[in-house]
N, CA, C and O of each residue as an XYZ file, in Angstrom:
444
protein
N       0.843     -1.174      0.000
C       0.000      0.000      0.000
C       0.893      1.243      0.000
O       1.805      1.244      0.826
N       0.756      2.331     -0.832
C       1.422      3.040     -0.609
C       0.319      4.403     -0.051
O      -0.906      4.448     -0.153
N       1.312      5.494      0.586
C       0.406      6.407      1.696
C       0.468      7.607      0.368
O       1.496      8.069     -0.127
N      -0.709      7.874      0.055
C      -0.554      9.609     -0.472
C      -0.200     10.443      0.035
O      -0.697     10.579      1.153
N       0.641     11.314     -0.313
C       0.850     12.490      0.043
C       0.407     13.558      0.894
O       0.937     14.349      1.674
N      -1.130     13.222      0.335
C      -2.555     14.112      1.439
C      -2.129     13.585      2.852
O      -2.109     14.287      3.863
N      -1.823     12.393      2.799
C      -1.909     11.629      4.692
C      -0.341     12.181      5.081
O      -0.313     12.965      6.029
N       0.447     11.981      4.697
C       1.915     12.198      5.151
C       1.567     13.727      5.484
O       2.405     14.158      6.276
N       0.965     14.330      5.269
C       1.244     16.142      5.554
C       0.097     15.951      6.983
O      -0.134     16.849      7.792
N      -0.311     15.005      7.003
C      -1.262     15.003      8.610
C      -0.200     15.062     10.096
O      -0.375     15.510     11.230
N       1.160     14.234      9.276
C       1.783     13.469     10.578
C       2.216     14.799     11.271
O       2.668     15.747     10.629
N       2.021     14.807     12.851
C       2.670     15.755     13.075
C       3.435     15.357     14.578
O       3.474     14.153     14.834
N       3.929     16.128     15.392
C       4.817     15.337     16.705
C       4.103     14.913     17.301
O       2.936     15.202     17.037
N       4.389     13.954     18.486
C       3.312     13.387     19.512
C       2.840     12.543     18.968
O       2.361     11.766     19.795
N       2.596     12.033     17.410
C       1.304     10.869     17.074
C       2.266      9.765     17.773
O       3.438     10.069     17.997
N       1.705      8.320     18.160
C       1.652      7.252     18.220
C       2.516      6.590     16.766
O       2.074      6.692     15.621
N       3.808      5.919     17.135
C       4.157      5.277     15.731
C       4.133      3.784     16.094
O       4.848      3.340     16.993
N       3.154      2.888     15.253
C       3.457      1.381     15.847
C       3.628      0.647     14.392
O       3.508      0.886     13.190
N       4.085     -0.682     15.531
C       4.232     -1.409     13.740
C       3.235     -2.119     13.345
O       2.164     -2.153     13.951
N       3.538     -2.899     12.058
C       2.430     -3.387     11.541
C       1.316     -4.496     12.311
O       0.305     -5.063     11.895
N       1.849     -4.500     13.302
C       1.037     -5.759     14.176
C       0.515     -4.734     15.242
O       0.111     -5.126     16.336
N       0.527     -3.802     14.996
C      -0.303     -2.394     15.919
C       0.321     -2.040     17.485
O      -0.129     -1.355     18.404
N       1.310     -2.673     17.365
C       1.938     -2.486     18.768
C       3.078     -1.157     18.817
O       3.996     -1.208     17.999
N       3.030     -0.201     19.588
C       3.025      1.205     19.860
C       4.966      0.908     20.030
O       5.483      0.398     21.024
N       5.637      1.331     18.929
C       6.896      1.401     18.960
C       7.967      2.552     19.719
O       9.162      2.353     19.941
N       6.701      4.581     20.251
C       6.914      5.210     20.498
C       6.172      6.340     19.914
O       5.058      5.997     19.521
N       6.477      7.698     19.722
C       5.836      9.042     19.435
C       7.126      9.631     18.227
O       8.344      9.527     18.078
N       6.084     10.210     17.622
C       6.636     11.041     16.477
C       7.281     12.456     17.343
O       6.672     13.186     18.126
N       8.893     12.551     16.838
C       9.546     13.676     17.444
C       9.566     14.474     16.497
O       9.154     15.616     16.702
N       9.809     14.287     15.843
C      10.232     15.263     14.393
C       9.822     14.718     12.752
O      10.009     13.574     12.337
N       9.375     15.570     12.171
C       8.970     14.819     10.709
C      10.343     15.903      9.898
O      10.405     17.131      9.963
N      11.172     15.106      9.283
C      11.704     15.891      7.918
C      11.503     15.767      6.607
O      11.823     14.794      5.925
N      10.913     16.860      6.202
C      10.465     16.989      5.070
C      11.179     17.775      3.942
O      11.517     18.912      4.271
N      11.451     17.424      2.775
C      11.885     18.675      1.689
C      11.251     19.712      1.719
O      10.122     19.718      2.209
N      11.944     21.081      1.095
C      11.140     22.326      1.182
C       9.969     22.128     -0.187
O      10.337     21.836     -1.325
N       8.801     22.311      0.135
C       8.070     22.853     -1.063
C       8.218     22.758     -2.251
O       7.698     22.060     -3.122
N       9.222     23.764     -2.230
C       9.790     24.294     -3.370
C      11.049     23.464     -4.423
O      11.503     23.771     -5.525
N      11.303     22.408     -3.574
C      11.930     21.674     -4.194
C      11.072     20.569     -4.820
O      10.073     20.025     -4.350
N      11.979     20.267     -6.527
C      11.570     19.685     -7.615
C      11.604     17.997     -7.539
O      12.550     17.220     -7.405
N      10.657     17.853     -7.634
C      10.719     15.656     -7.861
C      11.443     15.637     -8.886
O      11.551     16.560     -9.694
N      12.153     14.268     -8.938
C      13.228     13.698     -9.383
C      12.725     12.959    -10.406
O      12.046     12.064     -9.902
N      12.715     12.863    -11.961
C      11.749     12.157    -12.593
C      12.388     10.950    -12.882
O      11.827     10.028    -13.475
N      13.798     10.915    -12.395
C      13.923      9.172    -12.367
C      14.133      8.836    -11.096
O      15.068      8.175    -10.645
N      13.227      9.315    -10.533
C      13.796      8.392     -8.889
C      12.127      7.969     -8.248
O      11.848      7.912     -7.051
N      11.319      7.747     -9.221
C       9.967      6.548     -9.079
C       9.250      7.592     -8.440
O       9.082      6.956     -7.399
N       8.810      8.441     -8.261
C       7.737      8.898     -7.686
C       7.878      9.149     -6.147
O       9.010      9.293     -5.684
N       6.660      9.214     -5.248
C       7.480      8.527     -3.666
C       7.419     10.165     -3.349
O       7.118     11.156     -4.013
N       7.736      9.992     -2.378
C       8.700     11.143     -1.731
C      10.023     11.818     -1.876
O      10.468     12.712     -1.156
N      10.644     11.205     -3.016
C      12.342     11.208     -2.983
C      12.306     12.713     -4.070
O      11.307     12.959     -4.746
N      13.147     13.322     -4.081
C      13.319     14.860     -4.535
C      14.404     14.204     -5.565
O      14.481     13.063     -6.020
N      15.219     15.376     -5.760
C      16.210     15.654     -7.061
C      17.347     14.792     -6.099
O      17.660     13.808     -6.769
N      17.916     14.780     -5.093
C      18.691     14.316     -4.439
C      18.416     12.858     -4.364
O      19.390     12.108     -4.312
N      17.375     12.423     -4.354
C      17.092     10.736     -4.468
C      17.475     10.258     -2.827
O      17.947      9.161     -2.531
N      17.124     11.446     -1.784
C      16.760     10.752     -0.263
C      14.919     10.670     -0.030
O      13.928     11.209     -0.524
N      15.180      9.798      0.878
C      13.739      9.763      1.734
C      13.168     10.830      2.204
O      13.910     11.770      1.919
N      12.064     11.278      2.886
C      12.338     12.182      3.934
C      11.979     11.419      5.215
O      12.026     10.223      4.926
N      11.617     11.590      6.591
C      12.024     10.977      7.487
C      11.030     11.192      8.734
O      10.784     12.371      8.989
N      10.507     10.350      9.436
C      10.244     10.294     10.736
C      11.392     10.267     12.230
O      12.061      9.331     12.667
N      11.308     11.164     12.541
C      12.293     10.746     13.743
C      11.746     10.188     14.749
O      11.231     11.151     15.318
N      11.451      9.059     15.499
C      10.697      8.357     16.860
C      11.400      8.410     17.465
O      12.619      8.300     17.326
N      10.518      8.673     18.636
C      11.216      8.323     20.252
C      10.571      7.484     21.088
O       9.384      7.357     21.385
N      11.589      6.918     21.424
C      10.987      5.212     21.833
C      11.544      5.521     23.366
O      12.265      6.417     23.806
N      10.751      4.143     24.112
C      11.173      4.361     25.320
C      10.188      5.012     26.268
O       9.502      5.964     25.894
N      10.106      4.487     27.551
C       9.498      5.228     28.601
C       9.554      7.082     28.287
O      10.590      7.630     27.910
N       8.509      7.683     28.483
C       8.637      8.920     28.063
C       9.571      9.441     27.203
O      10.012     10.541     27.535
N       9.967      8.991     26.257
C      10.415      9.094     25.278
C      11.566      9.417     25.847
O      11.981     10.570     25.728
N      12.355      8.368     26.633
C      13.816      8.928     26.841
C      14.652      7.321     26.138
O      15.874      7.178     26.112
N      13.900      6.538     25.758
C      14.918      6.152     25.030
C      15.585      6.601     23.561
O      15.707      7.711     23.042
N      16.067      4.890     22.995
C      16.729      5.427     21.583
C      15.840      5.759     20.530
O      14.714      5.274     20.413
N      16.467      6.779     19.589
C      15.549      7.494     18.664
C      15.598      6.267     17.073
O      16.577      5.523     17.029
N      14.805      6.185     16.194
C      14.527      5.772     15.177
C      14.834      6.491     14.197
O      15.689      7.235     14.677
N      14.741      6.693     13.421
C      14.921      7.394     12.103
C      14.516      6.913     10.626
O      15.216      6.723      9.631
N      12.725      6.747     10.904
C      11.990      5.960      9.532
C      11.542      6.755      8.360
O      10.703      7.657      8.373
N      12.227      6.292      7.322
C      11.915      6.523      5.588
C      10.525      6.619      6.202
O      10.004      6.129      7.204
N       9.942      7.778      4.819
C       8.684      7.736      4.917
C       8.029      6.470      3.935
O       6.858      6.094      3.976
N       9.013      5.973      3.125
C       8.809      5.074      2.694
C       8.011      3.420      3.236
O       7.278      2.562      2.745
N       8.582      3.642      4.285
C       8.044      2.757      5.052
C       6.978      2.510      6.030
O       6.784      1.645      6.883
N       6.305      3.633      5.595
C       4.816      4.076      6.332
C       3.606      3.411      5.537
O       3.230      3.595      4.380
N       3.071      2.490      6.644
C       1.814      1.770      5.747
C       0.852      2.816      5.491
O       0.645      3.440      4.450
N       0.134      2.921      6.967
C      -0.974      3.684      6.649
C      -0.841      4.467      8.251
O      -0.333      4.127      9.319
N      -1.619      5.730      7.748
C      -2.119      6.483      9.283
C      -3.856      6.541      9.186
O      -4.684      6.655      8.282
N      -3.873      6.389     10.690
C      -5.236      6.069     11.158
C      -5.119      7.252     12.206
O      -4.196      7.275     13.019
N      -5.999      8.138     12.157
C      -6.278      8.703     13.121
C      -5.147      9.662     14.244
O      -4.981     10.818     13.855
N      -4.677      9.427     15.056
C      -3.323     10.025     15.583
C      -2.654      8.808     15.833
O      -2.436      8.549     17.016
N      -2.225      7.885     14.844
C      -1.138      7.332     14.661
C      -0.882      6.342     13.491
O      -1.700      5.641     12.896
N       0.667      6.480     13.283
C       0.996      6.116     12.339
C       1.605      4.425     12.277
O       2.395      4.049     13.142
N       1.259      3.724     11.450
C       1.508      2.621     11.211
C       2.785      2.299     10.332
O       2.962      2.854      9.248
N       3.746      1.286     10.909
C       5.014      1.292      9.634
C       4.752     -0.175      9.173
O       4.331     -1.073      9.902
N       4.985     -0.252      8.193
C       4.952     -1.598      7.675
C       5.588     -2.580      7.761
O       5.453     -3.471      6.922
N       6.344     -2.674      8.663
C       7.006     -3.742      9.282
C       6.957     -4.122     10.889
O       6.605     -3.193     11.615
N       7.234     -5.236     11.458
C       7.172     -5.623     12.398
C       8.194     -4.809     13.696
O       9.050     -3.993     13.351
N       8.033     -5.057     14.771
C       8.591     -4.236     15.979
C       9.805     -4.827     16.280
O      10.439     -4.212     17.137
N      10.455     -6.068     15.741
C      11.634     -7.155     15.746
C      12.853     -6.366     15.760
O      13.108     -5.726     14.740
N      14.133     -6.267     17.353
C      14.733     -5.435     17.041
C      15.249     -5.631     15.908
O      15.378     -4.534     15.365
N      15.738     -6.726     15.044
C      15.977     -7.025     13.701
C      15.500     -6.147     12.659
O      16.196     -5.895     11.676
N      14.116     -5.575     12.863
C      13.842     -4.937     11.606
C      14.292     -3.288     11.713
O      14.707     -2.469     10.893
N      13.993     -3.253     13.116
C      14.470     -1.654     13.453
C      15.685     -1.205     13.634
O      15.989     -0.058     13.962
N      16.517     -2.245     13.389
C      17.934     -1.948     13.409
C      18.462     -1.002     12.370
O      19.512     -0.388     12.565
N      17.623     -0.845     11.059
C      17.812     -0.543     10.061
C      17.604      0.723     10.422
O      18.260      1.575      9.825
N      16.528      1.208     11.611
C      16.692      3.179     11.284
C      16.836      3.339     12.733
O      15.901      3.885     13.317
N      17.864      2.949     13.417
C      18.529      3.293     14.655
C      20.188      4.068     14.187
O      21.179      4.008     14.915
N      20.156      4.570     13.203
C      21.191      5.417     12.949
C      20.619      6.874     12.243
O      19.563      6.941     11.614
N      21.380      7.815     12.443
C      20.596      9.397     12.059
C      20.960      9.485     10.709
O      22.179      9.641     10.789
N      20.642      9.482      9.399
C      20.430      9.444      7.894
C      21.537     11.207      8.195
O      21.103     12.111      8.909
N      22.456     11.257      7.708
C      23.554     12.344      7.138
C      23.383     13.022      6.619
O      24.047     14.045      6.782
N      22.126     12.962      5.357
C      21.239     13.729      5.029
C      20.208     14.336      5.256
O      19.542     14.928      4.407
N      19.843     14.211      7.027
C      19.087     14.540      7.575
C      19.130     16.378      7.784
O      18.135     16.876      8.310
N      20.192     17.236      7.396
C      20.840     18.713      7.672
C      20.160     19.203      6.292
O      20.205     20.418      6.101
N      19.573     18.456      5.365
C      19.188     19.203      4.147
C      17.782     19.411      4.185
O      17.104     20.225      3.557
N      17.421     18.480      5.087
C      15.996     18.544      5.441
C      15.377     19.541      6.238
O      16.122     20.249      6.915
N      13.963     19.756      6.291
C      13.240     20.769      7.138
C      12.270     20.370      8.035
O      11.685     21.206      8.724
């Protein structure tokens, strides 16, 4: 399933992020998004990805009051949002989340 565009501009801090088996992974800290004004990439598939060919990004905070470790999920990987929270399409397995427990480098171009 992929999320339109219309829903991704809903997400905002505080929602609920769980995974696909609905179990509450933490809260949305930060959304990074391209500016506006920047141009889609006409070979980089549609999506979210700009002229640069990055994601843009959820930052989560996991953990008792959000003092644990932070996430850092492609929006790519957003099933669906329901209401005040967002669903990722994969399971809660530290295995799968290992993949956005590091801060994307390209995260300084973002807004």
């Amino acid at each position: 399933m992929v999320v339109h565009e219309h829903y991704l501009g809903r997400i905002q801090s505080g929602m609920d992020v769980c995974d696909s088996r609905g179990s509450r992974l933490g809260s949305v800290a930060r959304v990074y998004r391209y500016d506006s004004n920047d141009e889609p990439d006409e070979h980089a598939g549609g999506g979210t990805a700009t002229a640069v060919g990055y994601d843009e990004v959820l930052e989560v905070k996991t953990g008792m009051l959000g003092l644990g470790k932070r996430l850092y999920v492609p929006f790519s990987s957003i099933q669906e949002i329901v209401s005040d929270s967002v669903f990722l399409s994969i399971g809660g397995f530290d295995s799968e989340l290992d993949q956005f427990k590091h801060r994307p480098e390209y995260l300084d171009k973002l807004h």
